[in-house]
C-alpha positions as CSV (number, residue, x, y, z in Angstrom):
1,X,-7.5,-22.1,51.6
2,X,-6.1,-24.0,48.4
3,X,-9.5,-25.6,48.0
4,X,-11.3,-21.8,48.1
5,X,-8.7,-20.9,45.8
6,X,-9.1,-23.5,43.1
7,X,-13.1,-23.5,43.8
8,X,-15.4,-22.8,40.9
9,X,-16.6,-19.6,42.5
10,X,-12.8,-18.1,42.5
11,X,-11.4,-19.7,39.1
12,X,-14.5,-18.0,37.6
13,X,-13.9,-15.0,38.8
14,X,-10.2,-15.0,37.2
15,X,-11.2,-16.6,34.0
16,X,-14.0,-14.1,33.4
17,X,-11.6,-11.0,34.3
18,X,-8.9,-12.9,31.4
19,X,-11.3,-13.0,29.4
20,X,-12.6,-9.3,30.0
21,X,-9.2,-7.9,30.0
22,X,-8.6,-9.9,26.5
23,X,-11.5,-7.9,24.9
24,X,-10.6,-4.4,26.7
25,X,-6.7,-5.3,25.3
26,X,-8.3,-5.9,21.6
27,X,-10.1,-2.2,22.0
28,X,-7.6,-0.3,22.7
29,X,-5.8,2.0,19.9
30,X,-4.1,0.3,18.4
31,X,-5.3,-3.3,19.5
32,X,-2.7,-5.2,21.4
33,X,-3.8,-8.6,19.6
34,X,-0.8,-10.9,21.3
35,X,-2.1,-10.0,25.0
36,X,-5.8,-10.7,23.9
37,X,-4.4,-14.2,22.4
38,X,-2.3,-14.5,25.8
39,X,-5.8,-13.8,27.8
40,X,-8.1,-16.1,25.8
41,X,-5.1,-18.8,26.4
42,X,-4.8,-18.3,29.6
43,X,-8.4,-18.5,30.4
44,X,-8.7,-22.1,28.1
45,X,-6.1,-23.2,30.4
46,X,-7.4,-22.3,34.1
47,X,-11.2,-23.6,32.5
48,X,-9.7,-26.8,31.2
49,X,-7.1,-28.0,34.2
50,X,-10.3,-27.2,36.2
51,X,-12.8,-29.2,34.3
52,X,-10.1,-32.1,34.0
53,X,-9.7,-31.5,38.1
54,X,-13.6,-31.8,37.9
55,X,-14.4,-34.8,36.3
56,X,-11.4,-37.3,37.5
57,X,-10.9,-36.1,40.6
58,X,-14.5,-34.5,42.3
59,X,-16.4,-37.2,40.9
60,X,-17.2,-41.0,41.2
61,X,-18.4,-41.9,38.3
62,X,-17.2,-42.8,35.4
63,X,-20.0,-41.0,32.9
64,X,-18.5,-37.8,34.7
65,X,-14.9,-38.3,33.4
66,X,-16.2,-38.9,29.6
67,X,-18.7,-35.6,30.1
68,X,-15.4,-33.5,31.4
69,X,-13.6,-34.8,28.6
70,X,-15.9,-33.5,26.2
71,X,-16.3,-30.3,27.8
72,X,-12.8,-30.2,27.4
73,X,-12.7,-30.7,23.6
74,X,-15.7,-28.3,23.5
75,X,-13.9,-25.8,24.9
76,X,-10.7,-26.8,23.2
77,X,-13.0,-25.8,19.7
78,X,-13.9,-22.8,21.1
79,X,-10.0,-21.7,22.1
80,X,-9.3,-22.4,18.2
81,X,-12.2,-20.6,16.9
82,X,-11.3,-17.8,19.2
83,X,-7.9,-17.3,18.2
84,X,-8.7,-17.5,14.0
85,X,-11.6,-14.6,15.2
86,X,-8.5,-12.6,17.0
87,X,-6.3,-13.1,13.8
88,X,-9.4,-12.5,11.0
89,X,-9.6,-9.0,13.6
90,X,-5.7,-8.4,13.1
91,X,-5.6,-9.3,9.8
92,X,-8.7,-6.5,9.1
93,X,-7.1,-4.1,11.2
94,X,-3.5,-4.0,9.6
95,X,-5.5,-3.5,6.3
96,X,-7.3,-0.8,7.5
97,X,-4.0,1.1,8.8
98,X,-2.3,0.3,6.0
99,X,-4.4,1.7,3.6
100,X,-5.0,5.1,6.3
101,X,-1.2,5.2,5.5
102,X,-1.2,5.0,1.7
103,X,-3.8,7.9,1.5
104,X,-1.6,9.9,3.5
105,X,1.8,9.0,2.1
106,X,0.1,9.7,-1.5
107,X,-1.2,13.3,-0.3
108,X,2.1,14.0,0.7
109,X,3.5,12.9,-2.3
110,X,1.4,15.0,-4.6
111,X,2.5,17.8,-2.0
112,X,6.1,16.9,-3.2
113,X,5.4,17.0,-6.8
114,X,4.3,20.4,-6.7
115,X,7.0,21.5,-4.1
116,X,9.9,19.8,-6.8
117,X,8.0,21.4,-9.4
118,X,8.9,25.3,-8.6
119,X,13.0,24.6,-8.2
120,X,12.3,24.4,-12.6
121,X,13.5,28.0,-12.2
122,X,17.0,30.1,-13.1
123,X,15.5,32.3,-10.0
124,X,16.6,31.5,-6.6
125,X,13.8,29.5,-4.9
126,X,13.4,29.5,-1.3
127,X,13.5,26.1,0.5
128,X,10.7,27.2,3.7
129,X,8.1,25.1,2.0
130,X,10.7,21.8,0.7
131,X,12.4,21.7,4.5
132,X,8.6,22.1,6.2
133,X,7.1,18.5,3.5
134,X,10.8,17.1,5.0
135,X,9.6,17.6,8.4
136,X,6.3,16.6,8.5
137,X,7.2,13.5,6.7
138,X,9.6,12.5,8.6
139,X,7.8,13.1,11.6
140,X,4.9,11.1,10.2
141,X,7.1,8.4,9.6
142,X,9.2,8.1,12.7
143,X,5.7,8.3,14.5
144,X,3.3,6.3,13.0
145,X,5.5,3.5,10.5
146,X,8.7,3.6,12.8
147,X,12.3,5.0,12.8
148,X,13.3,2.0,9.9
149,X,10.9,4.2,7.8
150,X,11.9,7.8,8.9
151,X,15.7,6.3,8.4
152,X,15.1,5.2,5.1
153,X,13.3,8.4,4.2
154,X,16.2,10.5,5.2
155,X,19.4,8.1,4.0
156,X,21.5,10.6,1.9
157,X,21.9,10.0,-1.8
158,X,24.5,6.9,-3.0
159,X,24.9,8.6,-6.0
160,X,26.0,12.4,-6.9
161,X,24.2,14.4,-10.1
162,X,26.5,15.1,-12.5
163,X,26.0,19.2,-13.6
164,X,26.6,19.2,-16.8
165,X,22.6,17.6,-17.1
166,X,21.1,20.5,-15.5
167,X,18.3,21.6,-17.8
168,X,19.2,25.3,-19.2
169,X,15.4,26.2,-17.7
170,X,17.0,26.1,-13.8
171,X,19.7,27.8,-11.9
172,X,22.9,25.2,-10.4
173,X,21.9,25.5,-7.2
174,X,18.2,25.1,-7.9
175,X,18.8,22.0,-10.1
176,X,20.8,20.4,-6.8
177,X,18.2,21.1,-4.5
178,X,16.1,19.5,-7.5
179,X,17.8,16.2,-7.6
180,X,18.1,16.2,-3.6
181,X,14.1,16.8,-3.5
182,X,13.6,14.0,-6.2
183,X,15.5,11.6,-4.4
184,X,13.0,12.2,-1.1
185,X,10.2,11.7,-3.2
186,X,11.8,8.5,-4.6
187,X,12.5,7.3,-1.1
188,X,8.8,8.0,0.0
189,X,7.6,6.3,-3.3
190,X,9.5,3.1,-1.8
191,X,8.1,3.4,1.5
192,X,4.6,3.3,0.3
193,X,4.9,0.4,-2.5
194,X,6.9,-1.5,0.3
195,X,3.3,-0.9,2.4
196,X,1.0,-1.7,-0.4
197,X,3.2,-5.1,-1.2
């Protein structure tokens, strides 16, 4: 039983499925790039203890244990090589996403600027479209970046406006909602130049 089991026939079998399942896991949306380094590893080990097993212990002569050897270091190339390809793919993919994000953070910036833009009033504005760009934001950001990012988004203001710089052009209540708006917009600014950095 133990010899079917660590026969060439079987280990190949489970090295090829590691192997398989290390691609599918690198395919997937989004790539899962730790498992597909944990497949590829695990695969380079199984080959390698086998080849080792191979050469020292299935055969008598001595040429034998330098070819397994080799085929050893061979294969120990082709783990490295594999892992910098898995890592060139992450490193690719993050930019990719990152820069997905950016265009989207930046539409719903401009968004924001025109939204702040019509509180310049001494009219009472209503807040439907400011408290619909809230939401979607922060749903954007709690589902695609993470809660850090939908937290800092939404943390209140440390500081409080001080009225008396209210433009003569707006109404009180407009020029809070103003400052609270600008301060979202500030926030969001942050988010993205943290990305881009």
């Amino acid at each position: 039983m133990l010899e079917t089991l660590l026969g060439w026939a079987v280990l190949s079998a489970v090295i090829l499925l590691l192997i398989g399942t290390g691609f599918s896991v690198m395919s997937r949306s989004p790539p899962e790039f730790s498992a597909a380094r944990l497949c590829f590893s695990a695969a380079y080990l199984l080959f390698a203890v086998r080849l080792g097993w191979w050469g020292v212990m299935e055969q008598a002569e001595g040429a034998s244990v330098i070819t397994s050897s080799l085929l050893v270091a061979g294969l120990g190339v082709l783990w490295m090589v594999t892992m910098s390809w898995v890592d060139t793919r992450q490193s690719n993919d993050l930019g990719v996403v990152r820069r997905e994000h950016q265009e989207i953070l930046t539409r719903f910036i401009e968004e924001g600027v025109g939204i702040r833009e019509t509180y310049n009033s001494l009219e009472p504005v209503p807040r439907t479209a400011a408290e619909k760009w809230d939401g979607q934001v922060g749903t954007y950001l709690e589902k695609n970046l993470g809660h850090a990012y939908a937290v800092q988004f939404r943390r209140p203001p440390t500081t409080h406006p001080l009225p008396n710089l209210r433009p003569p052009t707006m109404s009180e209540e407009n020029y809070l909602f103003y400052l609270f708006f600008n301060m979202r917009l500030t926030q969001l600014e942050g988010i993205m130049k943290g990305l881009m950095g």
